[in-house]
C-alpha positions as a LaTeX table, in Angstrom:
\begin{tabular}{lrrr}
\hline
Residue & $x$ (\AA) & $y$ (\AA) & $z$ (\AA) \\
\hline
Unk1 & 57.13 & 62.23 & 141.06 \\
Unk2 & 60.39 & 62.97 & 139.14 \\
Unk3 & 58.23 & 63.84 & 136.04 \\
Unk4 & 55.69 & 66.17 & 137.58 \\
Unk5 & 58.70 & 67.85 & 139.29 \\
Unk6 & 60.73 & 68.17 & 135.96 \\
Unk7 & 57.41 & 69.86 & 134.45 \\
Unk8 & 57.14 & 72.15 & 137.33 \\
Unk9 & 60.59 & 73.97 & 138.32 \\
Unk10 & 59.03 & 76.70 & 139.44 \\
Unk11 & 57.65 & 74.89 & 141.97 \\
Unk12 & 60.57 & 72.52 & 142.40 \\
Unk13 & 62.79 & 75.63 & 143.05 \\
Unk14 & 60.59 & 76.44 & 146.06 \\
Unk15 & 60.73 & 73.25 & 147.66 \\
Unk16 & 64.28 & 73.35 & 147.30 \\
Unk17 & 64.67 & 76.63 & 148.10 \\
Unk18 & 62.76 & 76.27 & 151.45 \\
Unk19 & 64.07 & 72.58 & 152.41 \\
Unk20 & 68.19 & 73.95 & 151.97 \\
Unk21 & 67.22 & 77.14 & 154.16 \\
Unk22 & 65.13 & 74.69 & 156.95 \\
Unk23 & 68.31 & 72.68 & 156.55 \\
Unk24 & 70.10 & 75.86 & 157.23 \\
Unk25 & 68.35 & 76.96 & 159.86 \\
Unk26 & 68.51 & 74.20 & 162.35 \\
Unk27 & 71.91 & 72.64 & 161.46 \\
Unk28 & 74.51 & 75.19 & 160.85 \\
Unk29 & 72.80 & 78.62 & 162.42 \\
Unk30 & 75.17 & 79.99 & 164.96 \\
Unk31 & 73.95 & 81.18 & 168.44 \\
Unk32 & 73.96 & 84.93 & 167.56 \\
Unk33 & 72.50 & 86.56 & 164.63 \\
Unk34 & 74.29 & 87.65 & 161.70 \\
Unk35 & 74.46 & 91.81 & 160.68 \\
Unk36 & 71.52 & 92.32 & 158.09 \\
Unk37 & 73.99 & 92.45 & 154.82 \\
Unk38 & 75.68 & 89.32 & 155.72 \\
Unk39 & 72.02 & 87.82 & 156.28 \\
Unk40 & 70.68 & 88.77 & 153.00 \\
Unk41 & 74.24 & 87.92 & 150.87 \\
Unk42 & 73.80 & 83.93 & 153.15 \\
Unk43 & 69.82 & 83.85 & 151.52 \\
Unk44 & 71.21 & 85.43 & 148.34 \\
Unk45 & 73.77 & 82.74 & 147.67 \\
Unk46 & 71.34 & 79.53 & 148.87 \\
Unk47 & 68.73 & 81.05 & 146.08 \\
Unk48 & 71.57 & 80.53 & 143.66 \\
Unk49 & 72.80 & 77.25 & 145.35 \\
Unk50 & 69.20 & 76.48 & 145.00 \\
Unk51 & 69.53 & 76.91 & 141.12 \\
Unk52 & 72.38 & 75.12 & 140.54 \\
Unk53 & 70.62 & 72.09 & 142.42 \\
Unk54 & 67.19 & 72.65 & 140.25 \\
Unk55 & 69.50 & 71.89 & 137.27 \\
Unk56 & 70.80 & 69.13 & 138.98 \\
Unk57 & 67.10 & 67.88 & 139.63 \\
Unk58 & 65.88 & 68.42 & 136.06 \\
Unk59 & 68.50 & 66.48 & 134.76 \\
Unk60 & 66.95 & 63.32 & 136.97 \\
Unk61 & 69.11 & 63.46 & 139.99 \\
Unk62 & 66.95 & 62.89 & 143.35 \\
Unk63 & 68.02 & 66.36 & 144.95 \\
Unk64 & 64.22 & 67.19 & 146.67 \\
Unk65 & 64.06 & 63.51 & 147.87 \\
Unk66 & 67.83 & 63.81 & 149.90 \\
Unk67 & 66.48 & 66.29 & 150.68 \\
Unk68 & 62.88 & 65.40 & 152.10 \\
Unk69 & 65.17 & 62.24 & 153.83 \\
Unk70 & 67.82 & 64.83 & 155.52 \\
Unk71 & 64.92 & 66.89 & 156.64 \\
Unk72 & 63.34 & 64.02 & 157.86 \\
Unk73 & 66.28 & 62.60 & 159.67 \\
Unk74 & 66.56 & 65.47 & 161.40 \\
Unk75 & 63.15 & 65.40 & 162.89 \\
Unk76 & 63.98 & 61.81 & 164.03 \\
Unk77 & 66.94 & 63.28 & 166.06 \\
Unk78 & 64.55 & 65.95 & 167.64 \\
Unk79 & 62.07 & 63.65 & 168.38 \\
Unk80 & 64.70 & 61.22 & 170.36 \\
Unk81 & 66.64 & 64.34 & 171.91 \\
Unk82 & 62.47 & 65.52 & 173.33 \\
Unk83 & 61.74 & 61.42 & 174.48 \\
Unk84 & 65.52 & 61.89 & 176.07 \\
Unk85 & 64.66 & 64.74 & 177.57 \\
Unk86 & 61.40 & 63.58 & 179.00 \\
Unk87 & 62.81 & 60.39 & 180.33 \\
Unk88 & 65.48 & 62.54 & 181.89 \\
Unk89 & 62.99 & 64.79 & 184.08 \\
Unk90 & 61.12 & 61.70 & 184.90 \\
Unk91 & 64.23 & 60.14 & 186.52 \\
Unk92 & 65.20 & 63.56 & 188.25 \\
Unk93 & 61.47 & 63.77 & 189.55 \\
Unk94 & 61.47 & 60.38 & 190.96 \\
Unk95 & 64.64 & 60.48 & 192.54 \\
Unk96 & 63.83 & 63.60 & 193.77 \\
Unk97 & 61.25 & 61.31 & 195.88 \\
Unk98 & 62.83 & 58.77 & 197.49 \\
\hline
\end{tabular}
């Protein structure tokens, strides 16, 4: 996989590009929205971040897999927070019974 992505940095660029700004998105997003300029200076600066970590992968480093492993982590902690949520209602529901 490191080989094919080495060949292809176009392509690695993307996925790193899109994983950091997921990453972004649902870790470190604040509550309100940013003015536009601000916005587009944030995406501006992760396209370059996303660069300097293409160099990083061509030169062997793993960056797309810790990547692919934080993104996956952090569906693992949305899955539990939904099955914690779930269980929650299901208690409130059957309390709400007796």
């Amino acid at each position: 996989m490191q080989a094919w992505l080495a060949a292809h940095p176009i392509i690695s660029y993307i996925i790193i590009f899109v994983l950091i700004t997921y990453v972004y998105n649902k870790v470190f997003r604040v509550k309100q929205k940013l003015p536009l300029l601000k916005e587009i200076l944030l995406y501006v600066l992760m396209a370059i971040g996303s660069g300097m970590l293409l160099i990083f992968q061509h030169d062997k480093l793993p960056i797309i897999q810790c990547l692919l492993v934080a993104v996956a982590l952090m569906f693992t902690v949305r899955i539990r927070y939904f099955v914690e949520a779930r269980q929650k209602k299901k208690a409130e529901a059957a309390a709400k019974r007796v």
